[in-house]
C-alpha positions as CSV (number, residue, x, y, z in Angstrom):
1,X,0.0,0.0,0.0
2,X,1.2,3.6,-0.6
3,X,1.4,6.8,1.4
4,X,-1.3,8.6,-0.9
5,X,-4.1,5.8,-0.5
6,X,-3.4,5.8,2.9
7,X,-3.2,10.1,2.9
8,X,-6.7,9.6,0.6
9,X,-7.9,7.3,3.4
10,X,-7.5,9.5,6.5
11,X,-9.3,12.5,4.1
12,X,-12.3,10.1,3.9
13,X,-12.0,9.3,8.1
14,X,-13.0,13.5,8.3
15,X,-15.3,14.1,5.5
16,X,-17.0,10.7,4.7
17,X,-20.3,11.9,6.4
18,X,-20.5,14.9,5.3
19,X,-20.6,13.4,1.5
20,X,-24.1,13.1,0.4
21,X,-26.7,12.5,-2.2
22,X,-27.7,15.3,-4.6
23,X,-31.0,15.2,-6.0
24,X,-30.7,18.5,-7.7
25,X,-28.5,17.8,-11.0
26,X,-25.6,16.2,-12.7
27,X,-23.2,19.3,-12.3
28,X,-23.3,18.6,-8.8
29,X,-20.6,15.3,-9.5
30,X,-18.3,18.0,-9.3
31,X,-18.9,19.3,-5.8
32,X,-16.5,17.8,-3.1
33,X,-19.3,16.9,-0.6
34,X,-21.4,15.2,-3.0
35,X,-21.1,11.4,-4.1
36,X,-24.3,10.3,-5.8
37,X,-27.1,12.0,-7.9
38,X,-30.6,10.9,-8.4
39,X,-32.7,13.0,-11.0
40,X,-36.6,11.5,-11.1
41,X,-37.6,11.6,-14.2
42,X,-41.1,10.3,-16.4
43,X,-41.1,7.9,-19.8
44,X,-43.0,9.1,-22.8
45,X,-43.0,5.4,-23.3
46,X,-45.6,3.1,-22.0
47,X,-43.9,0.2,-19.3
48,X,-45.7,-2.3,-21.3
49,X,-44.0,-1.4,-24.6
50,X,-40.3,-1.5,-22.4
51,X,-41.6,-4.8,-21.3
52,X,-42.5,-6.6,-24.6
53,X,-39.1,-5.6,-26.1
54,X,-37.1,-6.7,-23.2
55,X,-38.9,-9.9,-23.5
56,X,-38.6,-10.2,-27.3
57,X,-34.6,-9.5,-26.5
58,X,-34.2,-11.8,-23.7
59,X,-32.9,-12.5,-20.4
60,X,-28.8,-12.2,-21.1
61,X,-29.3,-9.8,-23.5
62,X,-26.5,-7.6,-23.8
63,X,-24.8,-4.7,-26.3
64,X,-22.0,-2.7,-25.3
65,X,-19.6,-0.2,-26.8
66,X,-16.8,2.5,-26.8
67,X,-18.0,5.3,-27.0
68,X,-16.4,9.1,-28.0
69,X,-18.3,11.2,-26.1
70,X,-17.5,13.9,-28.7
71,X,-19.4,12.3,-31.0
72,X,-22.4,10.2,-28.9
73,X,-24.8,9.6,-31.4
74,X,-22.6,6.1,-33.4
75,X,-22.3,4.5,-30.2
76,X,-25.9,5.3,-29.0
77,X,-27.2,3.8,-32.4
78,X,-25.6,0.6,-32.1
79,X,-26.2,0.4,-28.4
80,X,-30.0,0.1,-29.5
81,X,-29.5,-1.7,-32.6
82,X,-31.1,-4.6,-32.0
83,X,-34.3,-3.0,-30.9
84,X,-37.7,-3.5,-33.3
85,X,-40.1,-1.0,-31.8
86,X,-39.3,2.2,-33.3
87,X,-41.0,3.7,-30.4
88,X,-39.0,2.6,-27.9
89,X,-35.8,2.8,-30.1
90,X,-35.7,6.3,-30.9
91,X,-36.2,7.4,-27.6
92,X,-33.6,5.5,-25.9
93,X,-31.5,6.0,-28.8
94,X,-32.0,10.0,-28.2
95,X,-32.0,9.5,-24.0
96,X,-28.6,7.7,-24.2
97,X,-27.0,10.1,-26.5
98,X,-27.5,12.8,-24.5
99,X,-25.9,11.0,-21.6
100,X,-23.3,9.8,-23.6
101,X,-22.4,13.5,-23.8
102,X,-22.6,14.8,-19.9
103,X,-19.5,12.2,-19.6
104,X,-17.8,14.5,-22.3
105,X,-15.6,17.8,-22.3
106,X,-18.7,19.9,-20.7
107,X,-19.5,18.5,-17.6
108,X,-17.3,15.5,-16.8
109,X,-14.3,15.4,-18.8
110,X,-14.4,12.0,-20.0
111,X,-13.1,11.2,-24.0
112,X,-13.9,8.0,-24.2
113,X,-16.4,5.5,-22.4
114,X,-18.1,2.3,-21.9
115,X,-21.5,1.9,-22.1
116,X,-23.8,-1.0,-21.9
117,X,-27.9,-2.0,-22.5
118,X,-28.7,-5.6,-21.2
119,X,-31.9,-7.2,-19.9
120,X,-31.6,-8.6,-16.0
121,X,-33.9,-10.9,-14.2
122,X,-31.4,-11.6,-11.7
123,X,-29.8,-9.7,-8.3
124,X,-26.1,-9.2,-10.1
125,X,-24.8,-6.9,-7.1
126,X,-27.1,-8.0,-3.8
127,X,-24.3,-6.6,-1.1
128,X,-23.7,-3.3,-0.2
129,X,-20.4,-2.3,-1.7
130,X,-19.2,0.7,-3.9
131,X,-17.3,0.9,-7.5
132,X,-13.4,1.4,-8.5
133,X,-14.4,3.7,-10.7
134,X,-14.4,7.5,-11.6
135,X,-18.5,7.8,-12.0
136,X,-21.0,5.6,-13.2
137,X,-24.1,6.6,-14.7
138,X,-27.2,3.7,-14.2
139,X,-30.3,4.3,-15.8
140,X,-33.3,1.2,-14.9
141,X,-35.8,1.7,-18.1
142,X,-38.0,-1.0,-17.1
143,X,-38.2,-2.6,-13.3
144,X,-37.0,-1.8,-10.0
145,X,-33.8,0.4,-10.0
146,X,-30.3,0.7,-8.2
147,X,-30.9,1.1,-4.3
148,X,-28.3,3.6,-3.2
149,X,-27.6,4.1,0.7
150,X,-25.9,7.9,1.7
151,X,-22.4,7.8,3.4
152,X,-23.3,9.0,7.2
153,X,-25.3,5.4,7.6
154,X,-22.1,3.5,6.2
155,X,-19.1,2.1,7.9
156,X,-15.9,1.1,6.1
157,X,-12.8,-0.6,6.7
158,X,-9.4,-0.5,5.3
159,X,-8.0,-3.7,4.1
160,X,-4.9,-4.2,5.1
161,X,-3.3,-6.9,3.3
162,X,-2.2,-6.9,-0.1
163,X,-2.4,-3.7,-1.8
164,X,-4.7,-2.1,0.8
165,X,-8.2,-0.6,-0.2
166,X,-11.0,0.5,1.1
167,X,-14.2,-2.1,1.5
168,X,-18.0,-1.3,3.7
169,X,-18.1,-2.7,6.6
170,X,-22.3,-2.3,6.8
171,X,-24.7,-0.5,6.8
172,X,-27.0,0.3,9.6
173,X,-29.9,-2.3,9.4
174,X,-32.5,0.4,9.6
175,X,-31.0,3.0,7.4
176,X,-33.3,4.8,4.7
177,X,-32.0,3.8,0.9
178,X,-33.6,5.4,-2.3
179,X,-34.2,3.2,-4.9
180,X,-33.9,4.7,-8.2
181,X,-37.5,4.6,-10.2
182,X,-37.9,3.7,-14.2
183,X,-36.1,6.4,-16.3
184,X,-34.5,7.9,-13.3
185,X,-30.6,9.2,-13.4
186,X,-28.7,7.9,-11.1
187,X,-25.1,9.0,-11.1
188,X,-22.8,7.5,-8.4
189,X,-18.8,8.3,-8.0
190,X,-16.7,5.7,-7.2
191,X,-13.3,5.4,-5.4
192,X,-11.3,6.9,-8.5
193,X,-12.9,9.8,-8.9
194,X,-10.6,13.2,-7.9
195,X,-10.9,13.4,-4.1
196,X,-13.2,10.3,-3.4
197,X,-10.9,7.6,-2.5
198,X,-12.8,5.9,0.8
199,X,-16.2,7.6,0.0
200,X,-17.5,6.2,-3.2
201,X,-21.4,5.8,-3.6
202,X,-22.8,2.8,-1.6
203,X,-25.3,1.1,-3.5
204,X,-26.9,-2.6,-4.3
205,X,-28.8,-4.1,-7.1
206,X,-32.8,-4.4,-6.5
207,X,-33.8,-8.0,-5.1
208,X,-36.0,-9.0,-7.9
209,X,-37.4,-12.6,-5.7
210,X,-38.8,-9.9,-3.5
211,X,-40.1,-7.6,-5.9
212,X,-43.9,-7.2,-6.9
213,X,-44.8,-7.8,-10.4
214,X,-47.3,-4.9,-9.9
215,X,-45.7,-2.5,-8.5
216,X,-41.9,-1.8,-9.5
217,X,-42.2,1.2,-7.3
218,X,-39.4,4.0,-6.8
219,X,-39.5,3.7,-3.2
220,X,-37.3,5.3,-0.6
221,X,-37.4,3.0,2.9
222,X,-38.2,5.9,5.1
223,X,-40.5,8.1,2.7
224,X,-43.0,7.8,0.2
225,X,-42.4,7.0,-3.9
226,X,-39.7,8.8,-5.6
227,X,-40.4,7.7,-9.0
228,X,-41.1,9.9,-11.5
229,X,-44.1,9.8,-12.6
230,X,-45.6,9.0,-9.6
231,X,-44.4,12.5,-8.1
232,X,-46.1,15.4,-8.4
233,X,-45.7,17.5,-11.1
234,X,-43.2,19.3,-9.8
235,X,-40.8,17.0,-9.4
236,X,-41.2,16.5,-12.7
237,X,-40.6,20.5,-13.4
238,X,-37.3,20.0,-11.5
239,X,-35.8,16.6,-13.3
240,X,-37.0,18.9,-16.8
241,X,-35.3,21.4,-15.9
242,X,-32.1,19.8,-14.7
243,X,-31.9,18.0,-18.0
244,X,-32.6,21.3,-19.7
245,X,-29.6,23.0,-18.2
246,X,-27.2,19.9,-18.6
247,X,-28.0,19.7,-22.3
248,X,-26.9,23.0,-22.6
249,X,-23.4,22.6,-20.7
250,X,-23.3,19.5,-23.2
251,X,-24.0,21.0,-26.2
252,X,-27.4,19.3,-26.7
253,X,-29.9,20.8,-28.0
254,X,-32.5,19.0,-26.1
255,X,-32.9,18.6,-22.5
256,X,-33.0,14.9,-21.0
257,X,-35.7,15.8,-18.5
258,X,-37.6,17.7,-21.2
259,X,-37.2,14.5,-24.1
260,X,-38.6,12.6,-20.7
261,X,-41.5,14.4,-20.1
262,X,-42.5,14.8,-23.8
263,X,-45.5,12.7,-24.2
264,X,-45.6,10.9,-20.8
265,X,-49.2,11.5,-20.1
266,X,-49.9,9.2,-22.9
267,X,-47.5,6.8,-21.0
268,X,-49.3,6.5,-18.0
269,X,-48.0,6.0,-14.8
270,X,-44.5,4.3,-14.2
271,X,-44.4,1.5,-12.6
272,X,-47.0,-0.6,-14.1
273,X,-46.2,-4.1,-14.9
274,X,-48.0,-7.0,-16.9
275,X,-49.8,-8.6,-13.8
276,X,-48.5,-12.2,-13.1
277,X,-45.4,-11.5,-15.6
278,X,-42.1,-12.0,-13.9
279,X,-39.9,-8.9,-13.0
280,X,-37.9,-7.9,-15.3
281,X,-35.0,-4.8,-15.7
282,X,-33.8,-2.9,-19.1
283,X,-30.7,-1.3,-17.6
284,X,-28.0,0.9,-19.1
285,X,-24.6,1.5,-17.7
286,X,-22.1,4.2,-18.5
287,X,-18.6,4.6,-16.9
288,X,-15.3,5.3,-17.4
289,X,-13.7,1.7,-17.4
290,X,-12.7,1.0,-20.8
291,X,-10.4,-2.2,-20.0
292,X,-10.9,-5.9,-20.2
293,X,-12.9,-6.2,-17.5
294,X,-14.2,-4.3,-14.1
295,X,-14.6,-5.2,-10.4
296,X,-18.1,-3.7,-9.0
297,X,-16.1,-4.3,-5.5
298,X,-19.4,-6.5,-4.5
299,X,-17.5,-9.2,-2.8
300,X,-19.3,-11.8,-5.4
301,X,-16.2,-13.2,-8.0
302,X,-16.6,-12.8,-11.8
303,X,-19.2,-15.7,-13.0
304,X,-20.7,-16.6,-9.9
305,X,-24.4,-17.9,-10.2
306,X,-25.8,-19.5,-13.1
307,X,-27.0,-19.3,-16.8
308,X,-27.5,-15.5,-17.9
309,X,-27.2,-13.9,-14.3
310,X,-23.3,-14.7,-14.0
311,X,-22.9,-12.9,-17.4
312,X,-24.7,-10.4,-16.2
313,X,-22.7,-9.5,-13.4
314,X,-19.5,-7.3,-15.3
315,X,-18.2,-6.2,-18.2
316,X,-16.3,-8.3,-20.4
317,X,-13.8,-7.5,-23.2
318,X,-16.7,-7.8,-26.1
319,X,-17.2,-4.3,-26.9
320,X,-18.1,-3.0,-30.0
321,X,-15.8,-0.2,-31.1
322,X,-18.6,2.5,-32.1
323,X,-17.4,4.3,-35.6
């Protein structure tokens, strides 16, 4: 282990609990004291249209690819490529470029990264734990999303042996988590991002065994729905106007929260599932890890559990090189 990781360590000691969740926008993954961001946002697209495509895809269903965030819009077309409802593929196809670009030169600084769309029926992540890497952008477009936990109800250790590193220790049994809704933002910083070593985002993947097939709610443990649509409309007003103003620092000429809200009374309320149908998630992932492969810092070894579920659990080296 080094001197910095252990100077980076003894940083976190003072300010871990004083890092928190934003709900406000994107720019604030460049604030100091801020480690995760959640904008709630509303589909245009109905939750039974997401479903029948992720069903038509498959569980293991997978695309992934380099992307220049420069130049979003290649990667985001092949990212979606192998999508039939024109409904559905235009508008992730537009959602995903946008978020493509907030990585780039006018908000994050990122040139090039990975991004993936894959269809889970699984529990990938179950534990508590947070990523190795700069920031990570997870977006659940169908199904229960990422359950994220703030820092002042975590406790971490340093690991000693080896290398060193930083692992969580628990969480407190009764802490309140939010748990991203369908078409939410959620942007968590991991260990490598500037200042963060020690106090990376703490988050889980949804238990789907547990979930009800009526109800894939955005629920917070200690409060009421945070989904999107299922917020008032001003909650709404806020996401649109977050995605308005990061569009802008992006170069877009669209706002995400304002391409989210276009048609969404038409969509109904998110949330809604086929009654009876098994639960299902549409997720995307965007980060900065470009290599061979990527350890979520779970605990659970590449390939553990069976069939489509271990493959679903990282990255591999298969990416498609976007044009």
């Amino acid at each position: 282990m080094g001197l910095a990781q252990l100077q980076s360590w003894g940083r976190a000691q003072l300010l871990h609990d004083r890092v928190r969740l934003s709900t406000s926008s994107p720019a604030d993954l460049l604030r100091p004291d801020v480690n995760a961001v959640h904008v709630r946002r509303c589909s245009p697209v109905h939750p039974r249209r997401l479903r029948q495509e992720a069903e038509r895809l498959g569980v293991g269903f997978r695309s992934k690819v380099l992307a220049d965030t420069r130049r979003p819009a290649p990667a985001a077309e092949e990212l979606v490529r192998a999508l039939r409802e024109p409904e559905v593929r235009e508008w992730l196809q537009a959602d995903i470029c946008q978020l493509l670009a907030l990585f780039g030169p006018g908000l994050l600084g990122y040139r090039r990264v990975s991004a993936r769309l894959e269809v889970l029926a699984g529990t990938p992540c179950p534990r508590w734990h947070a990523d190795h890497v700069g920031v990570r952008c997870l977006v659940t477009y169908l199904g229960p999303g990422t359950q994220v936990v703030e820092n002042r109800h975590v406790k971490r250790r340093w690991l000693w042996g080896g290398e060193g590193g930083v692992a969580v220790a628990g969480v407190a049994a009764a802490a309140p988590h939010t748990c991203a809704g369908e078409g939410d933002l959620l942007f968590l910083k991991g260990h490598a991002a500037p200042g963060n070593y020690g106090m990376g985002a703490v988050h889980r993947s949804p238990d789907l065994s547990t979930t009800s097939t009526s109800s894939s709610s955005s629920s917070s443990s200690s409060s009421s729905s945070e989904g999107g649509c299922s917020s008032g409309g001003q909650g709404r007003g806020e996401a649109a106007m977050a995605g308005r103003g990061h569009a802008a620092e992006s170069g877009s000429s669209d706002g995400l929260g304002a391409a989210l809200t276009r048609g969404g009374g038409a969509g109904g309320g998110l949330g809604v599932l086929v009654a009876g149908a098994p639960p299902l998630r549409l997720l995307l992932t965007i980060d900065d890890v470009v290599g061979s492969a990527e350890d979520c810092g779970c605990g659970r070894p590449h390939g553990e559990g069976e069939g489509a579920e271990a493959g679903a659990h990282l990255a591999d080296a298969s990416l498609t090189l976007a044009p």
